[in-house]
N, C-alpha and C positions, 0 to 999 in steps of 0.2 A: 165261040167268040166271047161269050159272056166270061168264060172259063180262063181266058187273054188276059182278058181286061183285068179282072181281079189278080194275076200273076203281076202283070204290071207295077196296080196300084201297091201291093204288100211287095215287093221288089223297091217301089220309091218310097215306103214309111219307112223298110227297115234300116236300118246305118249299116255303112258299106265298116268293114273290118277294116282296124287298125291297127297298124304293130306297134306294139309297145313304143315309146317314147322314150329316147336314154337318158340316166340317170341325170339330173344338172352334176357338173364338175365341185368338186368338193373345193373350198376357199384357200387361196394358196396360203401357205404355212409363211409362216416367221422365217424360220432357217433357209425358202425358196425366195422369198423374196428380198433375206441380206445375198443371196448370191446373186443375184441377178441387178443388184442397187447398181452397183456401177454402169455397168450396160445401161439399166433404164435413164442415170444422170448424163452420161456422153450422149444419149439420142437427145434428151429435154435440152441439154445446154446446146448441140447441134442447132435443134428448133429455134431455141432463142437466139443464137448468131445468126441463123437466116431470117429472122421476123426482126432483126437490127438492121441487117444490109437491107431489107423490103426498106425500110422506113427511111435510113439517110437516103435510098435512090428518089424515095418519095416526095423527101424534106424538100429537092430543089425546083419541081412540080409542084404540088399542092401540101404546104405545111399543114392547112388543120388534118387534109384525113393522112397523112403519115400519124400524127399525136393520137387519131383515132385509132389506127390500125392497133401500134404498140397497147393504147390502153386497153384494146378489147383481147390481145393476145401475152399480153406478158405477168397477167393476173393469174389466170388459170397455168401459165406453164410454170413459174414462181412456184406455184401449191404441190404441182407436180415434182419436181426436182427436192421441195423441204420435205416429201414422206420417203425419194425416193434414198435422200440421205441419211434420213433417221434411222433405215433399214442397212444401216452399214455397221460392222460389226469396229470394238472400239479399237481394236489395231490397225484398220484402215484410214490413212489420214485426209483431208482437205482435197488433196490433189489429187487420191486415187477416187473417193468420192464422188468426183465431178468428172469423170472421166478423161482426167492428166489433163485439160484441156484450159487454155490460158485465153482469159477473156479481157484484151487489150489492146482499146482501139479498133476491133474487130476483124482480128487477128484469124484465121485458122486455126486449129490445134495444132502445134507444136510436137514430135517427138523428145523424149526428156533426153536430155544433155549426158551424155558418154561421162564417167567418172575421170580425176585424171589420173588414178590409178591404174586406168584401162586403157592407156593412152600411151605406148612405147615410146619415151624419148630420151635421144642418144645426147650424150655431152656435148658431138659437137654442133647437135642442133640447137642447145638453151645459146650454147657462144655465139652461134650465125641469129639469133634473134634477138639477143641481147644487142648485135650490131647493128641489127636491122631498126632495132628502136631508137639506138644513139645517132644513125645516122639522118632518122626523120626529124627527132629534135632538136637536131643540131641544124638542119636544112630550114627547116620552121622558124629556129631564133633567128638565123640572118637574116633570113628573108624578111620577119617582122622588123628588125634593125634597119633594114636597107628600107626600108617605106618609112620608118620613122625619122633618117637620116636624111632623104630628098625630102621631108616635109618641112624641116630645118632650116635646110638652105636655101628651098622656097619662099619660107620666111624670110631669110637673110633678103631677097633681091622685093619682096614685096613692099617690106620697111623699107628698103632705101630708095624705092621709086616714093614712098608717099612722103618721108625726111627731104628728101631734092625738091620733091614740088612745095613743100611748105616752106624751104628755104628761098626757093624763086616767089615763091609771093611775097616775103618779106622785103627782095632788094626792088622786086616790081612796084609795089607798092605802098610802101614805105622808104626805103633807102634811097632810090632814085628823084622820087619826087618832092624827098628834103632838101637832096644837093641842087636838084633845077634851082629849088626857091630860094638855098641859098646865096645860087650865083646871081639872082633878077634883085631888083631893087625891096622886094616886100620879102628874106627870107623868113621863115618861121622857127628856125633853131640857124646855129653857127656853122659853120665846116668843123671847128673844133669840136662842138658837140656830136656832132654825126660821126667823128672822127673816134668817140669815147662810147658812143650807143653800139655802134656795128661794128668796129674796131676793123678785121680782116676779114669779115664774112664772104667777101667776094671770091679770096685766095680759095676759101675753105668747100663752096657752092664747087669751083672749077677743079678741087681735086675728087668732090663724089661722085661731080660726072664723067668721068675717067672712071672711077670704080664701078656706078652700075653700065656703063658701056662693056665693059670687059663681064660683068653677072650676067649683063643680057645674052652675052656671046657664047657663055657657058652652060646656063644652068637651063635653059627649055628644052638641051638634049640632054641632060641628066639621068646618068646611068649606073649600076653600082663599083663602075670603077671610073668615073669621074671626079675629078681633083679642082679644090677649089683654093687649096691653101698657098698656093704661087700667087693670086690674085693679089690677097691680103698682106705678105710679103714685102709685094712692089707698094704696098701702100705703107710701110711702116715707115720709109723715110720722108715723109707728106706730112708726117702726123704731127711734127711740131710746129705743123702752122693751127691744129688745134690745141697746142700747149699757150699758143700766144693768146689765140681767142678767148682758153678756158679763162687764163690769169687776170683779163682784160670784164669780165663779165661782172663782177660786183660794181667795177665804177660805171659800165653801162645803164646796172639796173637803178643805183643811185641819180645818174644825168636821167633816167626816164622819170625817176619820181621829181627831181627837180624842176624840169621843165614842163612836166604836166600841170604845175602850178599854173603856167601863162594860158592865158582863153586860146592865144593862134593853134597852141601846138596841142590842146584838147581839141579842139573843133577839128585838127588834121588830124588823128588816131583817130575816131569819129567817122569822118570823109572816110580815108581808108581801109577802113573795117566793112564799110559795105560796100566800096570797091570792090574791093579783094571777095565778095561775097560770103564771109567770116566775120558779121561783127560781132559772136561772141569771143573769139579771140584778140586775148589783147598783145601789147606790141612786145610785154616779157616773156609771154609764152612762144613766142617765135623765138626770142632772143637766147630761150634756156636751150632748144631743140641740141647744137651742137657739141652741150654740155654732157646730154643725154647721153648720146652717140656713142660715145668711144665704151659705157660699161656696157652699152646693148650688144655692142660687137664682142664684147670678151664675153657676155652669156652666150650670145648664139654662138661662138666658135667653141667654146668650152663644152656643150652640148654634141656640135657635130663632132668632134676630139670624141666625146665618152662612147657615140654610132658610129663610130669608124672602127671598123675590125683589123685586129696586129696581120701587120702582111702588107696592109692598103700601101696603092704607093703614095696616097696621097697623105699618111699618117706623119710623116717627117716636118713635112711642112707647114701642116694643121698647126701642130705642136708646138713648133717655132715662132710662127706668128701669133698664136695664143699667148706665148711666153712674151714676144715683143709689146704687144698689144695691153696686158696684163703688166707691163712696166710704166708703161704711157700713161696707163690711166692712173698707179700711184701716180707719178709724178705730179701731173692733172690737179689729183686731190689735194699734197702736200702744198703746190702752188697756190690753188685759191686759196687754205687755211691761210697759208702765209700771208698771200694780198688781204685777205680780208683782215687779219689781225694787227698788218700794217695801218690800214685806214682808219679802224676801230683806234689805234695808237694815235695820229694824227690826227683824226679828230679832237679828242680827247685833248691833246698837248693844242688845240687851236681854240676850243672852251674855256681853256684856262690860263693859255697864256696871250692871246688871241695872233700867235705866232704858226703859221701852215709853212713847213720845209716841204719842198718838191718831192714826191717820194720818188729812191732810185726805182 
């Protein structure tokens, strides 16, 4: 027993045998690890698009630990990827470096783009693509034409709903309730005078609403082969009742400065300014509106004319009443120089001779 025991105990002092331990691996070389740079940069930049997509999933859950995440993983893979580049030999460039792999927006890699060298193409396929591009951009301008051309004519019927109601406020309240007072025993101006302030404005009020009755009727189903130019047409034989208005408009704006003098007829521009709930318009800014009218119709038609594509059937007519419309309003012009150079004359000859002939 005793003989055991000591087998034992020198059994547990001695060390149990050990095989040799193999050698440590010798340090990879230079030349092993420029070939293998690329590989080790595609897996790091791989790492880093997935520790991107981890953090924007994160960013819309809990912003601070997404900024933690990135900061505790894009430090260390950064360091990885700058040694694994430096081991790229110098005729490998940028892109094979990083393992071809395009970081944008957090993009996947990308396969690189086929030469067009490497790319068979027959004559008559550059013709059939060459058509194929002329015919999108040709598709593309009209269609930007046709949105720019109903947005025109929208204009067209928008200005003449707010011209019509500014011209009803003016005979509502102003022109009507001069004549009441001039027919009662207290009038405030003359019939004469009312007669030289508003000349025909009534004729003129009654031929717009005939015109936006007929825009109404047309242009909310406004489509790219809808035609507007027969509208304005029927309105060029109308228009020399704005020839009379236009000619009639300086001795207007003279009888408004003249009887503005009297207290009755300030205190009633006054009253009807905040009537009409407009008192900062005064009674000449009404009175110019009609004046306005006939160049705003030759830009907006002039416009739709330039959005109207050759072919329209509505081009004929555009063009005609542009043309009509475009003669109107010389005339318009050459009429007021004249009347006013008249008056400036007769003035003048009534300064000095204190003789006023009627003018024709």
């Amino acid at each position: 027993m005793q003989v055991q025991a000591q087998v034992q105990a020198h059994a547990q002092v001695r060390p149990k045998h050990q095989p040799p331990s193999a050698p440590p691996p010798p340090p990879p070389s230079r030349a092993h690890g420029r070939t293998m740079a690329p590989q080790v940069a595609t897996a790091i930049t791989g790492q880093l698009l997935q520790a991107r997509h981890k953090a924007l999933s994160r960013a819309s859950e809990n912003r601070p630990q997404a900024q933690t995440h990135v900061a505790a993983v894009l430090p260390a893979k950064m360091s990885e990827l700058g040694r694994a580049v430096s081991l790229c030999t110098p005729q490998e460039n940028a892109c094979e470096a990083l393992g071809k792999v395009v970081v944008e927006k957090g993009k996947p890699p990308m396969p690189p783009p086929r030469k067009l060298e490497q790319i068979p193409i027959t004559h008559s396929q550059v013709i059939l693509c060459q058509h194929v591009i002329r015919s999108f951009v040709k598709r593309r301008t009209e269609e930007k034409r046709s949105v720019q051309r109903s947005r025109v004519v929208t204009e067209i019927l928008t200005t003449e709903r707010t011209y019509l109601a500014l011209l009803t406020t003016l005979v509502r309240y102003y022109f009507f309730p001069l004549q009441r007072a001039a027919e009662s025993a207290t009038p405030v101006v003359s019939m004469k005078s009312i007669g030289d302030i508003f000349s025909n404005v009534c004729e003129v009020i009654h031929v717009n609403q005939e015109l936006l009755k007929k825009l109404e009727d047309r242009i909310p189903n406004w489509g790219p082969t809808s035609m507007i130019g027969d509208v304005f047409l029927a309105l060029i034989p109308y228009l020399k009742l704005y020839t009379i208005y236009c000619a009639n408009h300086y001795t207007a704006t003279e009888k408004v400065a003249q009887e503005s003098s009297k207290a009755s007829f300030g205190a009633f521009l006054k009253s009807a300014g905040t009537e009409s709930g407009h008192p900062e318009k005064s009674l000449d800014s009404y009175l110019i509106l009609p004046v306005q009218r006939i160049p705003r119709y030759q830009l907006l038609l002039k416009e739709v004319v330039k959005l109207t594509p050759a072919g329209h059937p509505d081009l004929k007519n555009l063009e005609e009443a542009l043309a009509n419309i475009t003669k109107v309003a010389t005339h318009i012009n050459t009429t007021i120089k004249e009347r006013q150079m008249l008056e400036q004359i007769v003035a003048l000859q009534k300064q000095f001779t204190g003789y006023c002939p009627v003018p024709p």
